[in-house]
Every structure is written in structure tokens, then in C-alpha cells.
ZAMAR-422995 format. One record per residue (C-alpha): residue in three letters; x, z, y. Coordinates in steps of 0.5 Angstrom, whole numbers, plus 2048, in hexadecimal, padded with zeros to 3 digits. Each point is the difference from the previous one (the first is absolute). Layout:
SITE   residu     u     w     v
SITE      ALA     X     Z     Y
...
END
This chain:
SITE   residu     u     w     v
SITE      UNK   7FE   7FD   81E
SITE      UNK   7FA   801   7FA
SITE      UNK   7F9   801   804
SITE      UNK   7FC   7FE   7FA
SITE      UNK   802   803   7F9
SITE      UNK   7FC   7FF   7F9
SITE      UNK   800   805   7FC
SITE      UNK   7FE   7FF   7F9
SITE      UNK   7FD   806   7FC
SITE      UNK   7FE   801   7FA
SITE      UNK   7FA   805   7FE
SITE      UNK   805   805   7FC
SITE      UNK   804   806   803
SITE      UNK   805   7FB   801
SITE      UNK   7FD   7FE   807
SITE      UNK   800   807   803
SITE      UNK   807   800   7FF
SITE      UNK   800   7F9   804
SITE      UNK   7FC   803   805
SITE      UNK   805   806   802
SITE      UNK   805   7FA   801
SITE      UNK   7FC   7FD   805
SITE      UNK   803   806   806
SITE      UNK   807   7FC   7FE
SITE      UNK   7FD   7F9   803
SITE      UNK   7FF   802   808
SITE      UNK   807   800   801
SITE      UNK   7FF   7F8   7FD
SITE      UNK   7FB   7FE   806
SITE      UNK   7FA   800   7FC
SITE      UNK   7FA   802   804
SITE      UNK   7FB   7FD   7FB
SITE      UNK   7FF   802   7F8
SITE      UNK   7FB   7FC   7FC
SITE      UNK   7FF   804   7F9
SITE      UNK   800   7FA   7FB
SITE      UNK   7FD   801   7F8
SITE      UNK   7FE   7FA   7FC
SITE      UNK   7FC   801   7FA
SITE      UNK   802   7FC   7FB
SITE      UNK   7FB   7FC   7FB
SITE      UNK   801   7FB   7FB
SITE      UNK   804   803   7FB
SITE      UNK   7FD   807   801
SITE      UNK   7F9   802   7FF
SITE      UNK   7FB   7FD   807
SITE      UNK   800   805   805
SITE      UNK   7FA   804   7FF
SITE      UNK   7FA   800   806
SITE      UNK   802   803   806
SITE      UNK   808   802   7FE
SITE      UNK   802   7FB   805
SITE      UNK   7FD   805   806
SITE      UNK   800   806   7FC
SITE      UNK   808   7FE   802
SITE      UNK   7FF   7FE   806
SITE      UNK   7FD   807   802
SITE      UNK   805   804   7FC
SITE      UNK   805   7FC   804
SITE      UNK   7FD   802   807
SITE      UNK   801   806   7FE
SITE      UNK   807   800   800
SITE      UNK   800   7FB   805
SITE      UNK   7FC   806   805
SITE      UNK   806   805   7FD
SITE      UNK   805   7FC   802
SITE      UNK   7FE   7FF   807
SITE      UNK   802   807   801
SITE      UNK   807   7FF   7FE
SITE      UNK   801   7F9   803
SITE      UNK   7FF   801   808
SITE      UNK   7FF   7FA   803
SITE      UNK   7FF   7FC   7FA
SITE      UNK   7FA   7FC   7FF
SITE      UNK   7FF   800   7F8
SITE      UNK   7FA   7FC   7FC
SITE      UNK   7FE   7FE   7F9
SITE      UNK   800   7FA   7FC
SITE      UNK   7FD   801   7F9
SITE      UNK   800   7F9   7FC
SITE      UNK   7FF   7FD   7F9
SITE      UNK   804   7FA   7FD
SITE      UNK   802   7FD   7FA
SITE      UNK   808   801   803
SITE      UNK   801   806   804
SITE      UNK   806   7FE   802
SITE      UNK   7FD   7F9   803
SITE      UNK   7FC   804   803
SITE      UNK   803   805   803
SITE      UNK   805   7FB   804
SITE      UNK   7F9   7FD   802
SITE      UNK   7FF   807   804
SITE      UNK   806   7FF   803
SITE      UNK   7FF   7FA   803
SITE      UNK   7F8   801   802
SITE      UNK   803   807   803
SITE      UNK   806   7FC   803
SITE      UNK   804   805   7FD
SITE      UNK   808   801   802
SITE      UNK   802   805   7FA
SITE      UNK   7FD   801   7F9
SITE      UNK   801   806   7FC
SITE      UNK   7FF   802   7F9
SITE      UNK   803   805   7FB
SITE      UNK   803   7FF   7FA
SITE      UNK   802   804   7FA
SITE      UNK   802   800   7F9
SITE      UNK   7FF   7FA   7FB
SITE      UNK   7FE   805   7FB
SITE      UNK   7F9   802   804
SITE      UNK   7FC   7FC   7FF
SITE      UNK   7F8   801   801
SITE      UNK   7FF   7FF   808
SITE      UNK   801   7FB   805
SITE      UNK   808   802   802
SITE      UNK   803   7FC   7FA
SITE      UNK   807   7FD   800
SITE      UNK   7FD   7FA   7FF
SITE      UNK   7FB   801   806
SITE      UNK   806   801   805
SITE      UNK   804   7FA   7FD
SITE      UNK   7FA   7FB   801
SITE      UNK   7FF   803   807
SITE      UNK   808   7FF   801
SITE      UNK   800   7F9   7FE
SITE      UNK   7FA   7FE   804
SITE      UNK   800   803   806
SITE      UNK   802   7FD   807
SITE      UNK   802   805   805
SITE      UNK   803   806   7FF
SITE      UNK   7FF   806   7FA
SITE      UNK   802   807   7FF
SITE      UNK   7FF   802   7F9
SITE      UNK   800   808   800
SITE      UNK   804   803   7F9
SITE      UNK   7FA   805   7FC
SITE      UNK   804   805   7FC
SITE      UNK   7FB   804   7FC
SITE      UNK   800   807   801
SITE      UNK   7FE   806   7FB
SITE      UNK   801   806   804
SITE      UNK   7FD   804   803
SITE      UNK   7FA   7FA   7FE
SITE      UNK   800   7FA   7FC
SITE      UNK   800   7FB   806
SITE      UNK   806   7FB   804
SITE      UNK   805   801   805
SITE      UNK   802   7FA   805
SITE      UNK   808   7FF   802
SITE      UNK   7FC   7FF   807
SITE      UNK   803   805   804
SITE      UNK   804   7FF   806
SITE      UNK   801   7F7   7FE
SITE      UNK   803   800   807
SITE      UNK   806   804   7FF
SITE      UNK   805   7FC   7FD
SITE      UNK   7FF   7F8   7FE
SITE      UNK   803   7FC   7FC
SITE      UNK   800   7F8   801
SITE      UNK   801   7FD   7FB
SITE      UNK   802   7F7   802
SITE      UNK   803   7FA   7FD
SITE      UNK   800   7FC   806
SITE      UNK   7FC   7FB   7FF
SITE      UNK   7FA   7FE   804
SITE      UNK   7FA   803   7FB
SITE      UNK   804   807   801
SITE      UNK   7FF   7FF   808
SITE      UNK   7F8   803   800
SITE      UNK   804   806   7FD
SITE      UNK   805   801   805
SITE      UNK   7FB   7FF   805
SITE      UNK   7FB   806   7FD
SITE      UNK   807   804   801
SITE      UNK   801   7FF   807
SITE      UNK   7F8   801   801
SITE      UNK   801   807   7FE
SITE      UNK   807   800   803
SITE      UNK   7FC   803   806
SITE      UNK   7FE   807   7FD
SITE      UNK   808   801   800
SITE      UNK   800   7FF   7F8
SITE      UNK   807   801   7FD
SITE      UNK   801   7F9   7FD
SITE      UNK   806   7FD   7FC
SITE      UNK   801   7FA   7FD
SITE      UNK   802   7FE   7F9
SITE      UNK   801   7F8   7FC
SITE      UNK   802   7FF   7FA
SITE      UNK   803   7FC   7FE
SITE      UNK   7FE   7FA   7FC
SITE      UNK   806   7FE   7FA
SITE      UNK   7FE   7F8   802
SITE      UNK   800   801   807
SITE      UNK   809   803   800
SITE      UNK   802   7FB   7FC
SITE      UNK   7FC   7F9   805
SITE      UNK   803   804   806
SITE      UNK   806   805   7FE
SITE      UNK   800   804   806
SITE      UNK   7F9   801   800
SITE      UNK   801   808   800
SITE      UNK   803   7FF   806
SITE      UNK   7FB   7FC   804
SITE      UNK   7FB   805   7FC
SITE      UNK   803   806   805
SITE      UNK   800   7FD   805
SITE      UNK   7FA   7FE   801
SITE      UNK   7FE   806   7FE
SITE      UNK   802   804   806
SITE      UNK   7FD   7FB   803
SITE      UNK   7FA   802   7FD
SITE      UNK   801   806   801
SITE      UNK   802   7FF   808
SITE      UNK   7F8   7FE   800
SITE      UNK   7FD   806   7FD
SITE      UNK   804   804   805
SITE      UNK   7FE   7FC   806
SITE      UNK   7F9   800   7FD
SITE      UNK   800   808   800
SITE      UNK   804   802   7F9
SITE      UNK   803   805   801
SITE      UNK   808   800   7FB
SITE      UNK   7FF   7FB   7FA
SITE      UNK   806   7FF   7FC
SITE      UNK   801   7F8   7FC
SITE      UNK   801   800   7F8
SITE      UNK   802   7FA   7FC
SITE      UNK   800   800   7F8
SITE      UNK   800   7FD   7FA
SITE      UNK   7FC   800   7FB
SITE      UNK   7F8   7FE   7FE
SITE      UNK   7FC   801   807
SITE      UNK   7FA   804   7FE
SITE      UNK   804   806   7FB
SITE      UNK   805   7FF   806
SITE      UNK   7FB   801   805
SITE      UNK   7FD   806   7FC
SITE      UNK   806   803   7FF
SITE      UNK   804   800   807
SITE      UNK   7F8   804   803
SITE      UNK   801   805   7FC
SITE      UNK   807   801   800
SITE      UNK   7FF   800   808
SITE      UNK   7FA   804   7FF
SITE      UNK   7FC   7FA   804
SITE      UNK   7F8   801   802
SITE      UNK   7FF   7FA   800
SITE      UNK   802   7F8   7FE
SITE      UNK   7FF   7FA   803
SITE      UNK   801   7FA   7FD
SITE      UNK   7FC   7F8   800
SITE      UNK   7FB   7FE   7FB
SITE      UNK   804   7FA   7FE
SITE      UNK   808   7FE   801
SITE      UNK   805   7FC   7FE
SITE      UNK   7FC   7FF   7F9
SITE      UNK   7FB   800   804
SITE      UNK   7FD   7FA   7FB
SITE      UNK   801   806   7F9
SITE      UNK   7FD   806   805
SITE      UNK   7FA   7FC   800
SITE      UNK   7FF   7FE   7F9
SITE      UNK   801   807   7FD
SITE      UNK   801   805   806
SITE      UNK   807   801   802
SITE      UNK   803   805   804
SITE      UNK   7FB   803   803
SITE      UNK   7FC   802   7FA
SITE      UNK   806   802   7FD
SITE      UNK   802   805   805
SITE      UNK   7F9   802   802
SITE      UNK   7FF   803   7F8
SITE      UNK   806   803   800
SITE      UNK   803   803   807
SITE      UNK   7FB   806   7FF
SITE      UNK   7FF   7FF   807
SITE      UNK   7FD   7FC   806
SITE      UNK   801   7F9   800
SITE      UNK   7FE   7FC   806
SITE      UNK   800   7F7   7FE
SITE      UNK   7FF   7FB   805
SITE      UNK   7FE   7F9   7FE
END
């Protein structure tokens, strides 16, 4: 499904959230784990002399501890300087043939590491192959640190699909991890414009959901329901996971507005701030 997946990591306490996160991933097929940092230059002070393998090193290390937790997963570490993380990040990707990447997001108000909002939007809008953005909830008990909504991602997935072609990538990550037995339903919303071009549009929108929904059994999903509603698509979305109680969202990275997404992040930005849970995007 995902042999090779990218996960971003910052040098804050952040990453050992991310790191406990990393069992959740065998049932996604991934047999390779390239630990990525970059450290920005540019608008911050240079780097100083020997940061870069004073990281790697620091980096390895957890790289070692993590082999332990991961059997049968081979685990690297690329650490890299660059003018635009997010670029570079992507760029890792490609070297590293990836098929996932993954970061961490958390709240707007923190603002002093790597994990920024504004880091995962970018990296959401360039990205080219599939992403899964890990909520961070800051903790203050029993300790200051971070919790992930990453336990259990499998146990019962929402698709969220508008049918049109940008929404097939999402739909074919769907059927991918339709194989672990994964309980998948399907939700489109339904656009204003598009009931009033086509007024039986809800209609034809059921059936092919359950069409949708055939493939998912056929693929392995096990149960699976169909929800249409009205309404603005991220704040729907967002509402029907957490009323489903949803582990996970799957949606594409662009749709019908696919042009507005590209210029200021659509969808899948806005569902990915304010899901509190994770978000796999699709290009």
C-alpha cells in the first residue's frame, strides 16, 4: 500500500509524539521510515557549525530506538538545510521515492518550532502524493507535552468525495487500506450550484455511493454506511467525523473548486485545522 513513508520531525518534544505514532503505520504496508528534519536558514540566524550532524546524530539515535518498536522496518535519517522547508521536504520525498508522507500539526497559537500551521498548509498545497497530517493536542498533565489522535487510525474511516476526478486519488487510498478490514463510510456534500444545474443531483449522489461503497466491501472494508448532506464542505466533514466518532478522514487535495483550493488551501487545509483527528489528503 505505502512501503515508503516520510516523516517530518521537528527538534521539539513534539517529535517523540510522532515517533509513538509510527506502530499505527505497519498496518499501511510500510516497510521503509526515512526520518526527515530540515533546518530552515534565512529568516532565522545561519545554522551554527556541526548542527546539521549534531541533528543527524541526535536523530539516529532515535532512529536505532525505533527499529526496536518496528520489526521489519528499515528506518533512515535525512537531515538537510533549505531556504523553504517545506520544498525540501517534498524534495526528500521524491529522492526517497516515497509513497506517504507524514507530519504534525498543532495549534496556531504555538508558534516557535517547525510544526507550525502555516508549515503543514504549504506542505499540503505542494505535495504530490499522498499525506497524513497527525493532530498534536498539547498536554499539561501528568507533564507539559503533546498527545496524537493516532491510536487505532483504521478502526472506522470516513471518505469524504465529490465525485469528481481530483477526488479519485482519495478514493483509491480508500480501497488501498480497504484491505486491513478497515470500516469505511462515505460522505458527499452537496454543493448549492451543483442541486440547482442538476436537480436530481442527490439522488444519482446515492447511488453512487453505494457503488462507492460496494468497491470498499469488495476491497475488504468491512460494514461502511453513505451520508449526503448539505452544507459548506470542510465544517460538514469536520462535523459528520466527530459525530461519527471517526478515526480518520480521507479526502483529495483538490475538487470541484479545485482552481480556489490551489490559491488559498481549500478543503483539505480547513479540514485538516479543525478535524482534531487524522487527515489522509490525496493529490
Amino acid at each position: 500500500m505505502f512501503p515508503t513513508a516520510i516523516l517530518a520531525l521537528d527538534v521539539s518534544e513534539a517529535r517523540h509524539t510522532l515517533l509513538d505514532c509510527t506502530p499505527q503505520l505497519l498496518p499501511w504496508g510500510v516497510t521503509r521510515l526515512v526520518l526527515t528534519h530540515v533546518i530552515q536558514i534565512g529568516h532565522t540566524p545561519a545554522p551554527k557549525w556541526g548542527q546539521q550532524e549534531y541533528i543527524g546524530g541526535d536523530f539516529q539515535e532515535l532512529a536505532e530506538r525505533l527499529r526496536d518498536r518496528l520489526p521489519g522496518v528499515t528506518v533512515e535519517v535525512v537531515v538537510r538545510e533549505s531556504h523553504r522547508p517545506s520544498d525540501e521536504l517534498l524534495s526528500v520525498a521524491r529522492d526517497c521515492a516515497a509513497d506517504l508522507i507524514v507530519i504534525g500539526s498543532r495549534s496556531h497559537s504555538m508558534t516557535s518550532s517547525l510544526f507550525l500551521g502555516s508549515f503543514a498548509r504549504e506542505v499540503i498545497r505542494r505535495a504530490d502524493l499522498p499525506l497524513l497530517v497527525l493532530w498534536l493536542v498539547p498536554t499539561s498533565s501528568p507533564e507539559p507535552g503533546f498527545r496524537s489522535m493516532c491510536e487505532d487510525m483504521l478502526r472506522k474511516v470516513l471518505l469524504a468525495t465529490d465525485f469528481s476526478h481530483h477526488a479519485s486519488a482519495a478514493e483509491r487510498a480508500a480501497e488501498a487500506l480497504a484491505q486491513t478490514g478497515a470500516v469505511i463510510d462515505c460522505l458527499h456534500v452537496v454543493q448549492p450550484q451543483m442541486q440547482v444545474t442538476i436537480p436530481r443531483w442527490s439522488a444519482m449522489a446515492r447511488a453512487a455511493l453505494s457503488d462507492l461503497l460496494d468497491s470498499l466491501h469488495r476491497a475488504g472494508s468491512r460494514g461502511g454506511k453513505a451520508f449526503i448532506a448539505e452544507g459548506e464542505a470542510a465544517e460538514v466533514i469536520a462535523r459528520t467525523a466527530s459525530e461519527g466518532d471517526h478515526s480518520m478522514i480521507i479526502l483529495g487535495k483538490h475538487g470541484q473548486n479545485w482552481i480556489e483550493g490551489r490559491l488559498i488551501g481549500g478543503t483539505a487545509v480547513r479540514v485538516s485545522e479543525t478535524a482534531t483527528r487524522p487527515v489522509l489528503i490525496a493529490p
